[in-house]
C-alpha positions in Angstrom: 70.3 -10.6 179.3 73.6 -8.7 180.0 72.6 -7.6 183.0 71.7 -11.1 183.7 75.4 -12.3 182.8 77.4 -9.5 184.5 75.5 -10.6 188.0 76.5 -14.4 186.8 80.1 -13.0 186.6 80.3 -11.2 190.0 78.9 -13.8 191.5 81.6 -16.5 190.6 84.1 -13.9 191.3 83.0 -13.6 195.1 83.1 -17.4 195.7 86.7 -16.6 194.0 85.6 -19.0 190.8 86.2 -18.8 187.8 83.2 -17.2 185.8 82.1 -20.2 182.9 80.2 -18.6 180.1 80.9 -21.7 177.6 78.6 -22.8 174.8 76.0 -20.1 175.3 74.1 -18.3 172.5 75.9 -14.4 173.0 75.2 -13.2 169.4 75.3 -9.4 169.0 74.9 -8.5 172.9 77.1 -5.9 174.1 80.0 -6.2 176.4 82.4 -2.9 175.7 84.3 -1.6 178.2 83.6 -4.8 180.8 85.9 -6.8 182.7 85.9 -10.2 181.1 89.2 -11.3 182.9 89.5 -15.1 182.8 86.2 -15.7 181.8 85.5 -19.1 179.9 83.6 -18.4 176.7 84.5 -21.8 175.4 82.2 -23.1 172.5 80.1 -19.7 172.9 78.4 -17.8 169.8 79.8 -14.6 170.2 79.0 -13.3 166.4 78.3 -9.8 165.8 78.6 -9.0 169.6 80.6 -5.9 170.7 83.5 -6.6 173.1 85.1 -2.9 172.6 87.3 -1.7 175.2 87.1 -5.0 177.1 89.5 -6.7 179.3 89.7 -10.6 177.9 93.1 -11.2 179.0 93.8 -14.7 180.0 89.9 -15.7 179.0 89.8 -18.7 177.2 87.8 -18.2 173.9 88.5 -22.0 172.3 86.3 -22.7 169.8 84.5 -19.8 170.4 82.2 -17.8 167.2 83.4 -14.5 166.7 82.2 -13.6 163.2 81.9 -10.0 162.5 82.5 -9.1 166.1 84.2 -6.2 167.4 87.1 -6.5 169.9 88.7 -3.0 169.2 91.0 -1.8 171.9 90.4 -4.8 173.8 93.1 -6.0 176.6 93.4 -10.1 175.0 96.8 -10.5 176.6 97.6 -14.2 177.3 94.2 -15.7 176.5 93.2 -18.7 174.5 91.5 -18.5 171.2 92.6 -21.6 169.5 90.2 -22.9 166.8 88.4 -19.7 166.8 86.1 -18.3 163.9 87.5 -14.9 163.2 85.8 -14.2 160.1 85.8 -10.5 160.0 86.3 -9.8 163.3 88.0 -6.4 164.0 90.5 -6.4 166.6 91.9 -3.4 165.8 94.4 -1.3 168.5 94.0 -4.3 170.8 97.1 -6.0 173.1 97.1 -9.8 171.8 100.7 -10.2 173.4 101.2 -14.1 174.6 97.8 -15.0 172.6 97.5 -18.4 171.8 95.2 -18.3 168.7 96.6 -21.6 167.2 94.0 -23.3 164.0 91.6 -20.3 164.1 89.9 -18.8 161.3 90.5 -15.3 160.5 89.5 -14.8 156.8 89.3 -10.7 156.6 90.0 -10.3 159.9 91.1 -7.2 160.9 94.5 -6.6 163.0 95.4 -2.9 162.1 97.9 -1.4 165.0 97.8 -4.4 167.0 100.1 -5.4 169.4 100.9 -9.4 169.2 104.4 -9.8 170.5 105.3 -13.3 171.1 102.0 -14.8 169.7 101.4 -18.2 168.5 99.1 -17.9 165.6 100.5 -21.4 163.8 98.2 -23.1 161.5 95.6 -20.2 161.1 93.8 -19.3 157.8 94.1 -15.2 157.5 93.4 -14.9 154.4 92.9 -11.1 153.6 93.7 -9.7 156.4 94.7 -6.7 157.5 97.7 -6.6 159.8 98.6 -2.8 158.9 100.8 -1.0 161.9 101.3 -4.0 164.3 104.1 -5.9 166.2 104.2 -8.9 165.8 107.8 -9.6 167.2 108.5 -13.2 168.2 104.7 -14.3 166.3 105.1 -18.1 165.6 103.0 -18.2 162.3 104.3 -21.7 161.3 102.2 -23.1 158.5 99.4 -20.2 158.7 97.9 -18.7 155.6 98.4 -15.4 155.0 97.8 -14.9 151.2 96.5 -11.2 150.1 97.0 -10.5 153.5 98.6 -6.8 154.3 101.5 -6.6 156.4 102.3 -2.8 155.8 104.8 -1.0 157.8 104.5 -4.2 160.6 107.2 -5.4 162.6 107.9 -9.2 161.8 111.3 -9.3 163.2 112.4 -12.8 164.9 108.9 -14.5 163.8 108.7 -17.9 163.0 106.9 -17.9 159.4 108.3 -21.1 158.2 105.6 -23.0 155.9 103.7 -19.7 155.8 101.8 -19.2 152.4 101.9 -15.4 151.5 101.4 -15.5 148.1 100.2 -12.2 147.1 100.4 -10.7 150.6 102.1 -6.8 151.2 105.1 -6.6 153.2 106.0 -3.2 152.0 107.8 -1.3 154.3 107.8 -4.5 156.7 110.6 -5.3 159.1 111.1 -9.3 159.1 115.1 -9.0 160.2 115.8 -12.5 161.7 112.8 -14.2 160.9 112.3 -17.8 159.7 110.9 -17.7 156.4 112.2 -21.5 155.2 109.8 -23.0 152.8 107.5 -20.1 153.3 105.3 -19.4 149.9 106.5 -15.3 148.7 105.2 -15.5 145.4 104.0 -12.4 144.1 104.3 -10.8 147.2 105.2 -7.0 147.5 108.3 -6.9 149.4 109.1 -3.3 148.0 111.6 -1.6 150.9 110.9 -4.4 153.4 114.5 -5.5 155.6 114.9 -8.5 155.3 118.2 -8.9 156.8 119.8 -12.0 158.5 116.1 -14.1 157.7 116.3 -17.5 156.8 114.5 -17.6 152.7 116.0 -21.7 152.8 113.7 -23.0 149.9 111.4 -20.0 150.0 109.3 -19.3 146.5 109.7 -16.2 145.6 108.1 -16.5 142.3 107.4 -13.0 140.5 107.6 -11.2 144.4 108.4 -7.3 144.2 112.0 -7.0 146.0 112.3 -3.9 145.0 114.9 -2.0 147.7 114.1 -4.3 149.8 117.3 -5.3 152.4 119.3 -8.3 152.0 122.4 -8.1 155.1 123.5 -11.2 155.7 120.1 -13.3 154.6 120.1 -16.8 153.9 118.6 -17.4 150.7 116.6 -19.8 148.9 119.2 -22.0 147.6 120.7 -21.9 151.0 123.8 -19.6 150.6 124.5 -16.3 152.3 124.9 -13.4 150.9 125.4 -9.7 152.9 124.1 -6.8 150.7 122.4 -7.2 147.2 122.0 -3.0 145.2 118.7 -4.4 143.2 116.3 -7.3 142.4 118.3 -8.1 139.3 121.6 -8.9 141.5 119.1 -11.0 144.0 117.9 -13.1 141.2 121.3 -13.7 139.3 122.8 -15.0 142.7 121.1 -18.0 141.7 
């Protein structure tokens, strides 16, 4: 059958067409190390199926099943995954710069040492997942839910997080200098060492979160005022 589809995609490439793969059944068939560039998988079943080393940049996966599959060190660079299911999927080392991945699913997804600058990932459910070693520079996130989700050692600087739930999530180590964290959901977040600095925590709930040296220069906090440097977690709290 992939021999089938690779003809399918030459072929559309030599009328200079687009190659349309929508709403197909693709479960667990292998595609590593092929050039998928621009390809429409719209609506496709593409759970379980191996996209490893692939180039899917500017493909258009909307609404496309990706449960389970993997898409390490894939090239995803400007293409379309909005409404997505993600459930599991490993993208790990991949480039998912000027992704738009807007309302997918992502529960346990896994994003270690990705590369994400300037995505727009708003209203997604990532719930446990594993953003370990990224950049996520510039990632809007608005509204996306990101609870016991690991952020360790990421770069999160200038993102738009505001509405973001990441109750329980682990920023340690985590740059998120001039990010928008209003009304973003902290609590019991591990925020140990994390820099912080000129983000905007406007009515942010940092209920029981680990700030533990964590940075503070010239942050907006919850309650709206500024403050430049705090030494400790007991002179964040008693700024109240």
């Amino acid at each position: 059958m992939i021999l089938k589809i690779k003809n399918e995609i030459m072929e559309a490439r030599e009328r200079s067409e687009r190659p349309i793969l929508s709403y197909r059944d693709l479960r667990e068939l292998d595609f590593s190390d092929m050039n998928l560039n621009v390809v429409d998988f719209s609506g496709s079943d593409l759970s379980g199926a191996n996209l490893s080393g692939s180039d899917l940049s500017y493909a258009t996966l909307n609404g496309t099943i990706l449960n389970k599959a993997n898409l390490s060190w894939t090239n995803l660079s400007s293409s379309h995954l909005n409404k997505a299911e993600l459930e599991g999927t490993d993208f790990s080392n991949s480039d998912l710069s000027a992704i738009s991945m807007k309302s997918a699913e992502g529960q346990r997804a896994i994003f270690h040492s990705v590369y994400m600058r300037a995505a727009d990932i708003a209203r997604c459910d990532f719930n446990d997942a594993i953003f370990t070693n990224c950049n996520l520079n510039g990632v809007r996130a608005i509204s996306s839910n990101f609870t016991n989700a690991n952020f360790k050692n990421s770069l999160l600087e200038s993102c738009n997080l505001s509405g973001a739930i990441l109750q329980n999530a682990i920023l340690k180590d985590a740059s998120l200098i001039n990010s928008d964290l209003t009304r973003a959901n902290l609590s019991r977040a591990e925020l140990e060492k994390a820099d912080l600095s000129k983000a905007d925590l406007w009515q942010a709930i940092l209920f029981e979160a680990n700030i533990s040296k964590a940075k503070f220069n010239n942050t907006i906090l919850p309650n709206g005022k500024k403050k430049s440097l705090f030494n400790s977690p007991k002179a964040f709290l008693n700024y109240f």
